[in-house]
FIMAR-300615 format. One record per residue (C-alpha): residue in three letters; x, z, y. Coordinates in steps of 0.25 Angstrom, whole numbers, padded with zeros to 4 digits, always signed. Each point is the difference from the previous one (the first is absolute). Example, Ala and Ser with C-alpha at 12.3 -4.5 7.8 and 13.67 -1.06 7.14 Angstrom:
# residues 2
ALA+0049+0031-0018 SER+0006-0002+0014 
# end
This chain:
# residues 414
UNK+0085+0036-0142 UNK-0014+0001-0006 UNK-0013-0002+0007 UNK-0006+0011+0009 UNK-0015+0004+0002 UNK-0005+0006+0009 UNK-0015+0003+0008 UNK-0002-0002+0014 UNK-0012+0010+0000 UNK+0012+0010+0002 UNK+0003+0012+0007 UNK+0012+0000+0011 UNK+0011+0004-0009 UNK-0004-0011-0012 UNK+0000-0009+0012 UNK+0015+0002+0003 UNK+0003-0002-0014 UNK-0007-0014+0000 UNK+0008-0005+0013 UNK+0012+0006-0004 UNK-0003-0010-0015 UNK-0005-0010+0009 UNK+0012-0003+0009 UNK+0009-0002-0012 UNK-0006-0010-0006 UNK-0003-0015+0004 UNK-0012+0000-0007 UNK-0012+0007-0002 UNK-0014-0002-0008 UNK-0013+0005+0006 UNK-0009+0004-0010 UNK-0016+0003-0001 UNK-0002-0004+0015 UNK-0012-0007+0005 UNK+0006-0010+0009 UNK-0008-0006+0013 UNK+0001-0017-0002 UNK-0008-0002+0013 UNK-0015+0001-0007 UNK+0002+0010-0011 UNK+0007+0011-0006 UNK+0006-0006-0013 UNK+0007+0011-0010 UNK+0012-0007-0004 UNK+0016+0005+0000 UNK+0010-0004+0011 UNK+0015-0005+0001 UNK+0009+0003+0010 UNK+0014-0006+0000 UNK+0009-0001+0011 UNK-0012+0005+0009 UNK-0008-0010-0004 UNK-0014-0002-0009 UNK+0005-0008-0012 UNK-0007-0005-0014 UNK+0016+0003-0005 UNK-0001+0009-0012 UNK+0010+0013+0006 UNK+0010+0004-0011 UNK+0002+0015-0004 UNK+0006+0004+0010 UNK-0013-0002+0010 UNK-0005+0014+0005 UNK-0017+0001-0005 UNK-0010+0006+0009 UNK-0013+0001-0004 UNK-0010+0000+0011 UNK-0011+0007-0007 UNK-0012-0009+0001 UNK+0003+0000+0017 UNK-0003-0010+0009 UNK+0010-0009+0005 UNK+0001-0007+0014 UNK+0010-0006+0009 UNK+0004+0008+0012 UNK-0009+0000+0013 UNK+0005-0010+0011 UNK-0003+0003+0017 UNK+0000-0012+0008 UNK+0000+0007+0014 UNK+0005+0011+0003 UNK+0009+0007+0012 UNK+0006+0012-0007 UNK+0012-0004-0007 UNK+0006-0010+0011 UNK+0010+0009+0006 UNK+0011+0008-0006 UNK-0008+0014+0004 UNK-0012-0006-0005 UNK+0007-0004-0013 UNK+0005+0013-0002 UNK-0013+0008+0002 UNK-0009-0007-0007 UNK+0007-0009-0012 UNK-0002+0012-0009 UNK-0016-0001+0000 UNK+0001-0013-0002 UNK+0007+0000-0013 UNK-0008+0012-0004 UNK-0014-0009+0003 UNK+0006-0011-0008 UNK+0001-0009+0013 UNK+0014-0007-0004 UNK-0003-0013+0007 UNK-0003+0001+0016 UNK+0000-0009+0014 UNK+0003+0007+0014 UNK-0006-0007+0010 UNK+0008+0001+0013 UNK+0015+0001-0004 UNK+0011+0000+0010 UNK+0014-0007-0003 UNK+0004+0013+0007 UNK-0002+0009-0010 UNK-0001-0010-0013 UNK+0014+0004-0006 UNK-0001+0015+0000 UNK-0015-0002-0005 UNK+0004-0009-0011 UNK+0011+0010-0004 UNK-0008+0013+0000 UNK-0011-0009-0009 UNK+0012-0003-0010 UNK-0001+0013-0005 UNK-0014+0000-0006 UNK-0008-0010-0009 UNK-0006-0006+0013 UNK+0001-0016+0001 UNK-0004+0000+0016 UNK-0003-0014+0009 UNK+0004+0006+0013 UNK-0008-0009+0010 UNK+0013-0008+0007 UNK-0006+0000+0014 UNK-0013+0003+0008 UNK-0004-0008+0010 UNK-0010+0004+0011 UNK+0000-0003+0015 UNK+0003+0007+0012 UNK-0014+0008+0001 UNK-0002-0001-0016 UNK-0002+0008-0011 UNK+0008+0009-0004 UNK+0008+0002+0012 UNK-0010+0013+0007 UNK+0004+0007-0015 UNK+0014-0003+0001 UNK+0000+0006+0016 UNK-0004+0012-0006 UNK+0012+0009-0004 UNK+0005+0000-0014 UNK-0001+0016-0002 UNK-0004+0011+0007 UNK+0011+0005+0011 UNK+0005-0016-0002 UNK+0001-0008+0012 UNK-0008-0010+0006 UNK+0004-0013-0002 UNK-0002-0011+0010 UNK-0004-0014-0002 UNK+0016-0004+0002 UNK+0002+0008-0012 UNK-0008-0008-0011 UNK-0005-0014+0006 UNK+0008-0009-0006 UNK+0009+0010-0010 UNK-0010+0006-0010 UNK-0012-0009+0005 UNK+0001-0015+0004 UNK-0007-0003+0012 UNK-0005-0013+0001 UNK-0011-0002+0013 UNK+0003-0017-0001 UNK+0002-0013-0008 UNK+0017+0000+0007 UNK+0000+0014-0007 UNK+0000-0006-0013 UNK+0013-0007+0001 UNK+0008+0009+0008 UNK-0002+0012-0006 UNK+0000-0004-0014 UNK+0016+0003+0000 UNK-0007+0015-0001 UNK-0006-0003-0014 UNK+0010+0005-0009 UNK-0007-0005-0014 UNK+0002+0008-0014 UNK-0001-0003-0013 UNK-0015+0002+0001 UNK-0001-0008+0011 UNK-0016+0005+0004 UNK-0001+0002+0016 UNK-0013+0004+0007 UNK-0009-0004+0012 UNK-0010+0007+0008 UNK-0014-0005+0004 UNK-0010+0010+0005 UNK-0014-0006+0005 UNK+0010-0011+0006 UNK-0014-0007+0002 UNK-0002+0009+0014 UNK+0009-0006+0011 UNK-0003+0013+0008 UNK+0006+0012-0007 UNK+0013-0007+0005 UNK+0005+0008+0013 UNK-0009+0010-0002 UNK+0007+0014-0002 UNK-0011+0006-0008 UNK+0004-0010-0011 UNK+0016-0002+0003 UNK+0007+0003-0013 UNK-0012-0004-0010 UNK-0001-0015+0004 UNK+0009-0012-0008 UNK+0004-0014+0002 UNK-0006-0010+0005 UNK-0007-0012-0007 UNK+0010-0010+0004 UNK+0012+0009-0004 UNK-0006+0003-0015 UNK-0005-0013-0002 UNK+0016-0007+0003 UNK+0006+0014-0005 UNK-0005-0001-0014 UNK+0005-0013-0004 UNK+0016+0002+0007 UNK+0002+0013-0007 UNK-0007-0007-0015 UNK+0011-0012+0003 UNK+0010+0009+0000 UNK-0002+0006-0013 UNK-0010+0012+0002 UNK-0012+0005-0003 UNK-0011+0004+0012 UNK-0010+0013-0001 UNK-0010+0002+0012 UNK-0006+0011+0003 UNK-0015-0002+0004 UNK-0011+0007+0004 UNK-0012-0010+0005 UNK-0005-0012-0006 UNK+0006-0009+0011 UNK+0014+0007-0005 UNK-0003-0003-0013 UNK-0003-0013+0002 UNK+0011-0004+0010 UNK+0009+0006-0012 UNK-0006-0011-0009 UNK+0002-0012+0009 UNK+0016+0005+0002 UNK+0001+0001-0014 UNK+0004+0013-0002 UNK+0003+0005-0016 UNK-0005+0014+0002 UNK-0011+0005+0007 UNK+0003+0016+0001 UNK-0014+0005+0003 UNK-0015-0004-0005 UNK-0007-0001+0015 UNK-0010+0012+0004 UNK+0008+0011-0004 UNK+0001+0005+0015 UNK-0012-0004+0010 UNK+0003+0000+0014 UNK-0007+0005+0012 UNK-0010-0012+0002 UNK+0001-0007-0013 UNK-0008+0002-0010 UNK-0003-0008-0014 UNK+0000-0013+0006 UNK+0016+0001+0005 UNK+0003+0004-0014 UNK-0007-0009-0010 UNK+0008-0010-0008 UNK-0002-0017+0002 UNK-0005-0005-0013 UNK+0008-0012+0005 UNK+0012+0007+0005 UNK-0001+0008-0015 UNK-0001-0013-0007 UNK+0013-0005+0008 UNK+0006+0012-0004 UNK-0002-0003-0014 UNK+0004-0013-0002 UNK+0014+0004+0010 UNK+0003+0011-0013 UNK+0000+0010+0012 UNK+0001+0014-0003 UNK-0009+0011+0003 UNK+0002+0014+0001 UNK-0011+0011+0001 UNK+0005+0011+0006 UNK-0017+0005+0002 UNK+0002+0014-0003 UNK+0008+0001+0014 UNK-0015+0003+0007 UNK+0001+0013-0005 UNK+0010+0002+0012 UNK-0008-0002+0009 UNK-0005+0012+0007 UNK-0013+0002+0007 UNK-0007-0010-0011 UNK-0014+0004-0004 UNK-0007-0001-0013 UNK-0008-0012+0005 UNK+0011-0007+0006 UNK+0011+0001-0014 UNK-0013-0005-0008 UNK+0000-0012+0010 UNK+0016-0001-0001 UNK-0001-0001-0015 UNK-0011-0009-0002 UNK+0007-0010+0009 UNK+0013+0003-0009 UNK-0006-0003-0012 UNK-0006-0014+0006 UNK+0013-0003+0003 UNK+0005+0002-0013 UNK-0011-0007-0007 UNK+0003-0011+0010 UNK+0015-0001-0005 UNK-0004+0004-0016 UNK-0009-0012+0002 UNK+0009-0010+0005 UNK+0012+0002-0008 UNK+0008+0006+0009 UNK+0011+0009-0006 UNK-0002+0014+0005 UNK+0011+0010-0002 UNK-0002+0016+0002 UNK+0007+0008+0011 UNK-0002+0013+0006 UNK+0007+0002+0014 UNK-0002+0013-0003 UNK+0009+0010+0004 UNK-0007+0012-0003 UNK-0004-0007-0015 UNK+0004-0009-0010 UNK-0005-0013-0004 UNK-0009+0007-0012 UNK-0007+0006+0010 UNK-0002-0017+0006 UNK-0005-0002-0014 UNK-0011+0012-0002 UNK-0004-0006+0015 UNK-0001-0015-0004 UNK-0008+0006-0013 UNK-0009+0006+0007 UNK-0003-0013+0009 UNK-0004-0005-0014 UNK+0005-0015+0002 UNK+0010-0001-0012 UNK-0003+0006-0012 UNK+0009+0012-0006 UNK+0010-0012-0008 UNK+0001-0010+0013 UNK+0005+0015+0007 UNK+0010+0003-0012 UNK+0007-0014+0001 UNK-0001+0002+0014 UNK+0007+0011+0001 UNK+0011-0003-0012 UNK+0001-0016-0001 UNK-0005-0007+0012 UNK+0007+0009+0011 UNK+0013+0001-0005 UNK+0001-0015-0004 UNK-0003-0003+0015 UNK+0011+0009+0005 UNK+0010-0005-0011 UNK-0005-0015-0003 UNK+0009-0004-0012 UNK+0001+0013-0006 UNK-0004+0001-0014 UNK-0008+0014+0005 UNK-0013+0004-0003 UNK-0002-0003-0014 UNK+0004+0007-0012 UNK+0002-0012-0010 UNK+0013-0006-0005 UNK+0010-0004+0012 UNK-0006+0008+0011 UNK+0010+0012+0005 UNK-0004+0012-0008 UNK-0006+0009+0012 UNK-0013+0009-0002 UNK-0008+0012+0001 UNK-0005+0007-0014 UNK-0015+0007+0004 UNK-0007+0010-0009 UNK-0015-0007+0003 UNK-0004-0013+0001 UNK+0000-0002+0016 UNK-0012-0010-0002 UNK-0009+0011-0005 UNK+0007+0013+0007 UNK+0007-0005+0015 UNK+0005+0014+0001 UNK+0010-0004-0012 UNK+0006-0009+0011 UNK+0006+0010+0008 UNK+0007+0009-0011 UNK+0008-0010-0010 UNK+0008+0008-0010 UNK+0010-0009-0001 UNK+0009-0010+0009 UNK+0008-0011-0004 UNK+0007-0007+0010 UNK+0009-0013+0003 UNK+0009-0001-0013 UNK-0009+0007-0008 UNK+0005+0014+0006 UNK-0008+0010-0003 
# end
């Protein structure tokens, strides 16, 4: 068998032919691409072996597509997010990630409950998925008023009974911790998640107009944290004040799932928001992650012009806080109505990180974070031959971003 080439600037029907040349052969050569190497776009060829970057020479048999002086980037990674971490979710919204080029992801409150039939519907696409083991919150925390309310329309209303302790862990003491740990069922990913919100303000605890949207208690994260690390996992927390933020970073939490100040409370303004240089600085030197999340303000309703403009300008202190100190940021959406390229046009508007920070971001960073000791993210010699081919270059044109004409996933599948 001799080689083939082929263009990937192709329409639908030359595109099934590559595939079908593709899948038979173990090896293929990637030719006239310019390839992202995490500063530049260098114009070079590729080889891909056994689904993986190589400097081997493929022999005759290898498949040959040239790219046609197109861009070349690995595929977009989404640190927090909720809409792939149930079976229903899996299989309503797997499709768009694939065709946004989002092949790596992390869901944020997983249930062991629903795990199995979520991994399986996920093994029929490309998607490589951290479902979130367990989501711990206390009795009055968030997200139990959301998951009071029924699943669907003409769905019944479930009662506390029905999720406290089954698809959230409730935890409202230190004694928790030990007793109800047997409820933690860890998978291979091994990420379980905590809830603070404004856990600085003792009287929002009992009081109705805040039952469901509270979290733990300082005591219980700050002995929580290190039991479930012994045991082998890793600990987000979701965040929303400062004092969270900075509780979060005393426990010694490995993620941090929001930038503070996306959402300001009734009675708090800049000041309940506004990162620590201290705590930031703590952060860095711990290697905790931070995950931005920023563009969730535009959920909020009944925000006015003034009010966003604060919101962002608070947003981008805090970022600049974290760029500053080192800390690693990773980008995340919790977007259900969006994806996380709408997270990136957000970040880019706050003007903090430059257009390459934001590519490595969203490509390198974010999926190494979620899968540490992959070879991911880079496309060079011994890195899994995964990535999108874009027609412009995305550091000049964004837009370019949102429509790749190609996708090669895990195996180098095209």
């Amino acid at each position: 068998m001799t080689s083939k080439m082929l263009t990937a600037r192709i329409g639908v029907v030359c595109l099934a032919l590559l595939m079908a040349a593709a899948s038979a052969s173990a090896a293929t050569r990637y030719d006239n691409g310019l390839w992202w190497n995490g500063s530049e776009f260098v114009a070079e060829s590729r080889h891909v072996i056994d689904g993986f970057f190589t400097d081997d020479q493929p022999d005759d048999t290898a498949v040959i597509i040239d790219l046609d002086g197109q861009y070349v980037i690995p595929p977009y990674a989404e640190a927090h997010n909720h809409n792939l971490q149930n079976p229903w979710l899996a299989g309503r919204f797997s499709e768009a990630y694939v065709e946004a080029g989002i092949f790596y992801a992390m869901m944020m409150c997983g249930s062991s409950q629903t795990r199995d039939a979520t991994i399986d519907a996920l093994a029929a696409t490309p998607l490589e998925v951290v479902l979130v083991d367990a989501c711990i919150t206390s009795s009055d925390g968030h997200p139990v008023r959301m998951a009071l309310q029924p699943s669907h329309e003409g769905a019944p209303t479930p009662e506390p009974e029905d999720i406290y302790d089954r698809s959230l862990i409730i935890m409202d003491s230190v004694a928790d911790i030990e007793d109800k740990w047997p409820l933690i069922t860890p998978s291979d990913a091994g990420v379980v998640k905590i809830i603070l919100v404004h856990s600085e303000d003792d009287s929002r605890r009992g009081d109705e107009e805040f039952f469901g949207v509270n979290g733990l208690e300082h005591e219980v994260a700050l002995k929580l944290v290190p039991f479930l690390q012994d045991k082998g996992l890793r600990v987000a927390a979701h965040a929303e004040s400062a004092a969270d933020f900075a509780v979060a970073v005393e426990a010694g939490v490995d993620f941090i799932a929001h930038v503070p100040g996306y959402h300001w409370w009734d009675g708090h303004d800049e000041h309940s928001y506004r990162l620590d240089e201290k705590v930031v600085a703590r952060a860095a030197d711990q290697g905790t992650y931070v995950i931005t999340t920023t563009s969730v303000v535009d959920l909020f309703s009944g925000q006015d012009a003034e009010k966003r403009q604060r919101v962002q300008e608070l947003q981008a202190e805090n970022l600049a806080s974290l760029r500053a100190a080192g800390v690693p940021v990773l980008m995340g959406s919790d977007r259900f109505d969006a994806n996380i390229l709408v997270e990136y046009d957000y970040l880019a508007e706050l003007g903090v990180f430059d257009e390459q920070e934001l590519l490595n971001m969203l490509t390198r960073d974010t999926a190494r974070a979620i899968f540490p000791g992959r070879r991911i993210g880079e496309l060079s010699a011994g890195h899994e031959a995964s990535f999108l081919v874009l027609s412009d270059n995305p550091l000049q044109v964004r837009s370019a971003l949102k429509t790749p004409v190609l996708r090669v996933v895990k195996g180098g599948r095209l």
